[in-house]
C-alpha positions, 0 to 999 in steps of 0.5 A: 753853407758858406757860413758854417764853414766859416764857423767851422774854419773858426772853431778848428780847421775841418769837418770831416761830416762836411762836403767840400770842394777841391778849393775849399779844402785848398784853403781849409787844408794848410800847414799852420804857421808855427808848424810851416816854420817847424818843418823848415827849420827842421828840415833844412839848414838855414844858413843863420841857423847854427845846431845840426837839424834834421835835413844835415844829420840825415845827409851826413849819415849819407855822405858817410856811405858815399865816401866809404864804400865798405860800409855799404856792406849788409846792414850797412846798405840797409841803414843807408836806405833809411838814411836816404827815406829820412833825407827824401821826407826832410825835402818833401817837408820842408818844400811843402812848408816853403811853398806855404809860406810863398803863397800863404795856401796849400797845392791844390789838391789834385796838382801836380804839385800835391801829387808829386809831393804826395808820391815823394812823401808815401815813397819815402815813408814806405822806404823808411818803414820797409827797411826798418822791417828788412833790417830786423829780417837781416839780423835774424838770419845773420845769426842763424844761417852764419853758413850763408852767404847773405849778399846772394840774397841783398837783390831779394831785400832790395828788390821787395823794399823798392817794390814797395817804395814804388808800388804803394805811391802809384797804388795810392795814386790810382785809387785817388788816395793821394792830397791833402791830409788833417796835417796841412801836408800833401800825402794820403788824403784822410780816409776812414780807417786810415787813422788805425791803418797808423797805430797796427803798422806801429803795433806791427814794427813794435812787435817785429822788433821785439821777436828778433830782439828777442831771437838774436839774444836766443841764438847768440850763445851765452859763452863770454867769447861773445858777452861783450859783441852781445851787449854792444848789439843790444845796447844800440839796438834797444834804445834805436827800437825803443826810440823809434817805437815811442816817435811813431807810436806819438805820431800815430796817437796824434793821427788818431785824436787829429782824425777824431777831433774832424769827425766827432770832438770838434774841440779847436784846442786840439788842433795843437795835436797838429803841430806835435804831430808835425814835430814828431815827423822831424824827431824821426830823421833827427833823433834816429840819426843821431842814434844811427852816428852809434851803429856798429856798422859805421861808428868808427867813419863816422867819427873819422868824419867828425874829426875831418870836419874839425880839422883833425886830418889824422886817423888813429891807427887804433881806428883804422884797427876798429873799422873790422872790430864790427860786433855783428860780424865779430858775433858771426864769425865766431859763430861760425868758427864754432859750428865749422868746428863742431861739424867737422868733430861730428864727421870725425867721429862718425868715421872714427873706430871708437865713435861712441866718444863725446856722443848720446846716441839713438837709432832711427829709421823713417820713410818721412822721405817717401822713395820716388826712384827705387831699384827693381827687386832683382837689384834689390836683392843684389843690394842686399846679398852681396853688401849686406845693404838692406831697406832699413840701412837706406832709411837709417837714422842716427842722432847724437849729442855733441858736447865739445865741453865733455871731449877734453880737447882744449884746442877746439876752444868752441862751447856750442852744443849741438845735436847731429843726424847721420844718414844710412852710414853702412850704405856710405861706407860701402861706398868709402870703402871703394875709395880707401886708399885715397880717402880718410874723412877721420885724418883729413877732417882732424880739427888739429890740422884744419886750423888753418883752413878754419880760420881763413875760411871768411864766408860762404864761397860756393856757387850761385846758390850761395851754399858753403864749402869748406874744403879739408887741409890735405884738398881731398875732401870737400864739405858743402851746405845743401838744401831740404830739397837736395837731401830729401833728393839723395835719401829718395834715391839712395839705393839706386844712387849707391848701386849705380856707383858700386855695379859701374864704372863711374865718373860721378864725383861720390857722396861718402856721407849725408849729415844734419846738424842743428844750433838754432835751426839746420845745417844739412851737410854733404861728404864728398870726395875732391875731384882735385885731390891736390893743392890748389897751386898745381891746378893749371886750368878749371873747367865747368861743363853741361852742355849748354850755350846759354851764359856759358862763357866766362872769358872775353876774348881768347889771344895770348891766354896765360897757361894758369888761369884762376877762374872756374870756366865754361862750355864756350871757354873749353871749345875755344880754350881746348876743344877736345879733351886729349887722352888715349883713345882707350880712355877716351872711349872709356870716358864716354860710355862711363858718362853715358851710363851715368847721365843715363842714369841721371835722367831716369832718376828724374835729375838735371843741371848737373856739370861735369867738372874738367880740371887740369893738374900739373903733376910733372911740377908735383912730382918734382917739388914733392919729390914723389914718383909715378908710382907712388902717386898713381898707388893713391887712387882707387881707379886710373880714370879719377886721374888721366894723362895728357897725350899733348901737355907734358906732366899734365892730367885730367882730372874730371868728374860729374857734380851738382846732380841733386837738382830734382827737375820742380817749378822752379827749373820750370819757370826758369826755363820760360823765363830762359826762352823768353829772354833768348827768344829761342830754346836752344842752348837754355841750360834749364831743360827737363830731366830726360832732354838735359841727359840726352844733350850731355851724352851728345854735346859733352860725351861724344863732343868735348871727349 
């Protein structure tokens, strides 16, 4: 035996037929010579060695995103990983080649050292291959969600990544997958199938590559806006796929003739498939971080780094003009300009008297949405004889074609076509109707008057769900993204919800329209009315009520408080802020019995989390700097409770109304509600409690408590 395996070590370096012991293939197994010096000097900088290797190119890119924070934004914190996963395999493969040439043989395979070098190794290859993958991820939903806000969502990409990087290694560990491999390196031992395992991850990345390629140019318009921010994007991210795809394809081939070569082949001349795996491995952090100095996301601090370096202190005013000239964020602002305009020419236009202009309209009506929470007959009927409201208006659909181009309206300036979907429209312009005087979606929505707006409107801004409110120039209407769930929420309920509105006295803050449009994928849109209904300079105080004690405060401490206070507070803010709200006693028991009915009524259409929104309005300063009377303003709203006098501040008003009340009560609030409990380590206080509980703590703990 022993002297078949000499043989063998003579011929080429194993024979995977063979059975060896844990020394033998310590010995067997070990980093040829010319492949030992390979990966030191290409994955550490000897100080005689003068061309940037591959440990230096990955660590610049590095220190880049170390010393320049606003390039850690999406992608860029991608690119850093991946730049990270590169520096971590360049130290595991020059400590390996360091240790070889120290000892003249490999760790013993079951190690500590082996081990460690192997859970570094795989950790970190998982980490480079994940984040390319998340990266292609990233840029298809850039492109096609420009109404969300993707940093909500980083922790998600992150936390999958890291999941990952951690749980492949240990996985790997246990399952005794871990040592030497045909490459002299500690990392997955050689398995059958692991060779294969290597060309379907690369066939896997190729393809995933190629898709988003192939839907980033799909759903960027062709428009010559957007040619130039196209092609950089393209031109980068062609040659970084391409690259990338032909390192690891080679690097996988050599894997392959290598596992073949040990078990069938036996040829010692192709062991020199070895080395050229092992060069491959450097080529990855070398040549794909020189390409990464040319990413959109960080070019410009990158040369600002290389003329530091040379001694050029002085940075181009040009460059520091560049830093926000990136071509993705360029294509997604545009983008989104584009579909805001868009959208608030179809709102218009629904709401218009002439309609018909600029549209290709069709009518539809559906019960895809099956109506769980439906009014009695006897409502039914009221419904319909007294406002006309039928079945068939709740389940109405129409559909039209936005063709900006065919409006002649030179001061849109967008060409991107789009289609729309407006929902039951007589059911919400009944409801309209009752709002009038204060309320004109086809004046406050003019695209002419919105510029301002438009253009500052940088991202999505609303909740912790990340959806996207664009509020009109005159402040007294709001549009706000929601999700499939919400509107199928709306459209189940929508009888029930408009006669709610319609037979009472009300303080829910009222939908006057649901729309869907579509560029590339759907953008539900809700129309509702701005409990403020003035500039947002005369708010003194903003307050976000459910209800709950559970991570409902926001301010530290409460002593010497400023009278205007900029942030949206919570339940812990207004007991210890105000306590009470101070109006009339006539209003006060007006107030309470509109909540109860409401949160009522909420609770038998199985809905939950909804807040009820207390804003503080200086109007005596209104009044002064607008100089307009009482009079005049209390003519604007169609009911004395949207607007309500302070008994105890002078010239100040509540503003209060109930939002948020399309959350259905799922699996999701349920698991938070566990998740909840288990944390705090009680339910009291949690905010997450089924439908009928939640409306009994708001009727107690906000109608009959903070009125």
């Amino acid at each position: 035996m022993t002297n078949q395996k000499e043989q063998v070590n003579n011929i080429f370096i194993i024979d995977c037929t063979q059975e060896y012991d844990e020394q033998e293939l310590t010995q067997l197994l070990h980093l040829q010579i010319q492949d030992a010096y390979i990966l030191l000097l290409g994955g550490k900088l000897i100080t005689q060695i003068k061309a940037p290797l591959a440990f230096i190119c990955t660590m610049f890119i590095t220190i880049t995103f170390f010393l320049y924070p606003e390039t850690r934004k999406m992608p860029g914190d991608i690119i850093f990983f991946i730049s990270l996963s590169d520096c971590i395999l360049c130290f595991h493969w020059f400590t390996q080649a360091l240790y070889y040439l120290q000892y003249d043989h490999s760790p013993y395979i079951d190690g500590f050292v082996c081990q460690a070098q192997a859970f570094l190794g795989i950790m970190a290859a998982t980490g480079e291959f994940s984040y390319n993958v998340i990266f292609c991820m990233f840029l298809l939903a850039y492109v096609s969600k420009v109404l969300q806000d993707l940093n909500k969502k980083k922790w998600f990409f992150h936390g999958l990544a890291w999941t990952l990087m951690i749980g492949v290694p240990t996985s790997a560990y246990m399952l005794d997958f871990t040592g030497l491999n045909l490459f002299g390196t500690c990392s997955f031992k050689q398995k059958k199938g692991f060779p294969f395992a290597g060309i379907l991850l690369v066939v896997l990345y190729m393809l995933i590559s190629m898709f988003t390629i192939y839907k980033f140019k799909k759903s960027v318009p062709d428009d010559k806006k957007y040619l130039l921010q196209k092609d950089n994007v393209m031109k980068y991210y062609y040659k970084f796929v391409i690259v990338s795809t032909l390192i690891w394809s080679g690097l996988a081939l050599c894997n392959l003739i290598v596992a073949f070569n040990c078990i069938q082949f036996h040829k010692k001349e192709l062991d020199f498939f070895i080395t050229i795996g092992n060069i491959l491995k450097l080529c990855t952090p070398f040549f794909l971080s020189i390409l990464r100095y040319f990413d959109p996301t960080i070019r410009v601090k990158v040369r600002n780094m290389f003329r530091r370096m040379s001694g050029h202190s002085k940075i181009e005013e040009k460059d520091n003009q560049d830093v926000s000239m990136n071509p993705l964020e360029d294509i997604q602002k545009n983008m989104k300009l584009d579909l805001l305009k868009s959208i608030l020419l179809g709102i218009t236009q629904v709401f218009d008297p002439a309609q018909q202009i600029g549209f290709s309209l069709q009518h539809r009506s559906t019960d895809l949405y099956q109506r769980n929470f439906s009014v009695d007959q006897t409502d039914y009927q009221n419904l319909q004889q007294t406002f006309g409201i039928t079945q068939q208006d709740i389940d109405e659909e129409k559909i039209r074609d936005i063709n900006i181009k065919d409006m002649n309206r030179e001061s849109i300036n967008t060409d991107l076509p789009m289609k729309m979907t407006s929902y039951a429209e007589k059911v919400f312009k009944t409801l309209l109707n009752r709002d009038s005087r204060m309320i004109d979606p086809y004046f406050s929505f003019q695209i002419e008057y919105n510029i301002e707006q438009i253009n500052k409107s940088q991202g999505p801004d609303g909740g912790k769900g990340g959806e996207f409110i664009f509020f009109s120039f005159d402040n007294k209407l709001i549009i706000k993204t929601m999700s499939d769930e919400e509107l199928k929420a709306l459209r189940s309920r929508l009888g029930a919800y408009s006669l709610h509105l319609i037979q009472e006295e009300s303080l829910i803050s009222p939908i006057y329209g649901i729309f869907t449009f579509f560029h590339n994928k759907n953008y539900n849109i809700l129309l509702m009315r701005n409990i403020c209904q003035v500039p947002k300079q005369y708010i003194v105080r903003t307050f976000d009520i459910k209800g709950s004690q559970y991570q409902r405060q926001v301010l530290k401490n409460y002593v010497n408080q400023p009278k205007v206070i900029k942030q949206t507070l919570k339940d812990i803010d207004f007991l210890n802020l105000e306590g009470t709200i101070k109006v009339e006693d006539e209003y006060k028991y007006r107030i309470r019995k509109a909540l109860e009915r409401d949160s009522q009524f909420f609770g038998k259409a199985r809905l939950m989390d909804y807040s009820l929104l207390v804003i503080k309005i200086d109007w005596g300063q209104y009044k002064y700097n607008e100089k307009v009377d009482e009079q005049n303003i209390q003519e604007r709203f169609s009911s004395d409770l949207y607007r309500i006098k302070s008994t105890l501040e002078k010239g100040i008003y509540y503003h209060i109304g109930i939002i948020d009340y399309l959350q259905e009560w799922n699996a999701q609030k349920k698991i938070e509600r566990e998740g909840k409990i288990f944390l705090k380590g009680k339910q009291v206080g949690v905010s997450a409690v089924e439908p009928g509980e939640y409306s009994r703590r708001f009727i107690e703990q906000v109608a009959y408590k903070l009125v």
